[in-house]
Each structure stands twice: as structure tokens, then as C-alpha cells.
C-alpha positions as CSV (number, residue, x, y, z in Angstrom):
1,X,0.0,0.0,0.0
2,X,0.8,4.2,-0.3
3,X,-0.3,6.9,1.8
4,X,-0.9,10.1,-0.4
5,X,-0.9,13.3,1.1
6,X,-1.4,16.2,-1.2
7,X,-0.3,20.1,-0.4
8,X,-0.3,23.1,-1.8
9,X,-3.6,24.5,-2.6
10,X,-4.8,27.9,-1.8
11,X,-7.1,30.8,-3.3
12,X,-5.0,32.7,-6.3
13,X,-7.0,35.1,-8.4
14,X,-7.1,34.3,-12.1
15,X,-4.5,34.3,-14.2
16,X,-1.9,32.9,-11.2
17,X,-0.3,30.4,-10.4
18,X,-0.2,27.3,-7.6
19,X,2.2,24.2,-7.6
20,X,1.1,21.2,-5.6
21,X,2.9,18.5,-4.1
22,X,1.8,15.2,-3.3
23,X,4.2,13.3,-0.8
24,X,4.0,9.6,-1.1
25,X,5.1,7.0,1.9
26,X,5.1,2.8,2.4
27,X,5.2,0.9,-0.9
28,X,8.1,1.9,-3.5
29,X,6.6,4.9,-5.2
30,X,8.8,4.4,-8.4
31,X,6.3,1.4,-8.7
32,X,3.5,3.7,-9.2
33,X,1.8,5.5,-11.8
34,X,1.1,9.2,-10.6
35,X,-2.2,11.1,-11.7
36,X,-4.2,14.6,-10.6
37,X,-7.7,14.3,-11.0
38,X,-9.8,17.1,-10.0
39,X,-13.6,17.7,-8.4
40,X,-15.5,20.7,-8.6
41,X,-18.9,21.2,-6.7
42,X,-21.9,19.4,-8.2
43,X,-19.2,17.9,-10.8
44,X,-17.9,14.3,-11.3
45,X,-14.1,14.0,-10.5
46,X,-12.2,14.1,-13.9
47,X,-8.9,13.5,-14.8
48,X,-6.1,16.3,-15.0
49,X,-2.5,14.6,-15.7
50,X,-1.0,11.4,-15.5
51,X,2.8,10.3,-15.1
52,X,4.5,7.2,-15.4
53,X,6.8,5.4,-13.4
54,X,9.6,7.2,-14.6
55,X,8.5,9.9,-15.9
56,X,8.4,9.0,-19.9
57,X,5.1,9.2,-20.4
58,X,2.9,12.0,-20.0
59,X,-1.0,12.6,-20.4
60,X,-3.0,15.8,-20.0
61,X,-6.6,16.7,-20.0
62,X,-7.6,18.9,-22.8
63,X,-8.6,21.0,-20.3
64,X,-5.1,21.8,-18.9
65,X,-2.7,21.1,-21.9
66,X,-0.5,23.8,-22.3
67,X,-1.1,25.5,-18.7
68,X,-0.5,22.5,-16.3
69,X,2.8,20.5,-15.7
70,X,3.0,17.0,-13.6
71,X,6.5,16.1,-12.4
72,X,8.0,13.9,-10.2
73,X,10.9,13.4,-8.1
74,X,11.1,9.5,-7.3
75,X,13.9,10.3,-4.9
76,X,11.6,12.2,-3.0
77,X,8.5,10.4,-3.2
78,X,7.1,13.2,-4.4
79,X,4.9,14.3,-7.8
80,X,4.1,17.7,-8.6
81,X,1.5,19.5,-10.5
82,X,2.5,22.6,-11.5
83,X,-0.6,25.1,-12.2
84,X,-0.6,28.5,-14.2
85,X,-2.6,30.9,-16.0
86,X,-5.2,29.8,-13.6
87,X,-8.9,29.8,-14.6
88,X,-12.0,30.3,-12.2
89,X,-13.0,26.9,-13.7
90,X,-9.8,25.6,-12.5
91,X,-11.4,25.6,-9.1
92,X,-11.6,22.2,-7.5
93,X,-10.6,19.6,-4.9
94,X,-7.7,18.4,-6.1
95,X,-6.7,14.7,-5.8
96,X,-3.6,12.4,-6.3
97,X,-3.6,9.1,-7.2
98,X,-1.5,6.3,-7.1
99,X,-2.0,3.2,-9.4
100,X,0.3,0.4,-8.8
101,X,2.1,-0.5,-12.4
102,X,-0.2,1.7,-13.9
103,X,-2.7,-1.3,-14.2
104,X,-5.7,0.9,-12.7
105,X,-5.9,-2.1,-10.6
106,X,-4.6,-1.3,-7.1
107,X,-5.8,2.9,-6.7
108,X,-4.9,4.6,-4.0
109,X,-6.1,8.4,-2.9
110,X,-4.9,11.4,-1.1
111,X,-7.6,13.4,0.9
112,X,-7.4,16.3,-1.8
113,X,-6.6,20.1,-1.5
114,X,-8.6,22.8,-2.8
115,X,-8.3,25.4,-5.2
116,X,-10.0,28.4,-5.6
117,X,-9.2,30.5,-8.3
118,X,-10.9,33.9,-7.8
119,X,-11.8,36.4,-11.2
């Protein structure tokens, strides 16, 4: 198993920018696909980025292509999203997840942080 805990989140007025961290402990992390979903109010959780184990392959939402940058440091257990040009629709809860090989078998969540992203 992982414990996920995600940090970082805030309220940053439009057009700013956030980074967030999500710090992984227990199983090896480098064994883990990484991913950022998001959920707004009233909305379904979607996806935002996904990384692989070791970073080659990367996947963005339409949504955040171009704006948004997932990174991770396996050294430090940690993955990062990196957030600018900020959009009030950007705000959400944002969630890490874990998936074990990237088989979307074994998931595992963080509690979320939120972002509010004031116009």
C-alpha cells in the first residue's frame, strides 16, 4: 500500500499560479503511476495529468494542456503539478492518485486540497 498526502492549494485570483505536491510513503513509489484528478462542486471527479513510473510518459486533460505541468521526483517520493494561467473553472478539490504499475488495478487516494481561483 501508499499513503498520499497532497499540499499546496490555496485561493489565487485568475491568471496565477499554484504548484502542488503530493508526498508519497510505504510501498516503492517508483512502482506507481502518478495522476491529478480534480472535483469541482456538483461535478464528477475528472482527470487532469497522469505520469508514469519514470516519468516518460505524460497525459493531460484537454482542459489543462499547455497550462499545467505533472513532475516527479522518485527520490523524494514526491509528484508535482505545476498550475498557471489559472482559470476560475480551474477551481476544484484536487486529488492524487497512485496506481500500482499503472494497471488501474490497485488505486490509491490522497484526501485532496482545494483550489480556488478567484476572477
Amino acid at each position: 500500500q501508499v499513503q498520499l498526502v497532497e499540499s499546496g492549494g490555496g485561493l489565487v485570483q485568475a491568471g496565477g499560479s499554484l504548484r502542488l505536491s503530493c508526498a508519497a510513503s510505504g510501498r516503492t513509489f517508483s512502482d506507481y503511476y502518478m495522476g491529478w484528478f480534480r472535483q469541482a462542486p456538483g461535478k464528477e471527479r475528472e482527470f487532469v495529468a497522469t505520469i508514469s513510473s519514470t516519468g516518460g510518459r505524460i497525459y493531460y486533460a484537454d482542459s489543462v494542456k499547455g497550462r499545467f505541468t505533472i513532475s516527479r521526483d522518485n527520490a523524494k517520493n514526491t509528484v508535482y503539478l505545476e498550475m498557471n494561467s489559472l482559470k476560475p473553472e480551474d477551481t476544484a478539490v484536487y486529488y492524487c492518485k497512485a496506481d500500482l504499475y499503472g494497471l488501474g488495478k490497485y488505486n490509491y487516494w490522497g484526501q485532496g486540497t482545494q483550489v480556488t481561483v478567484s476572477s
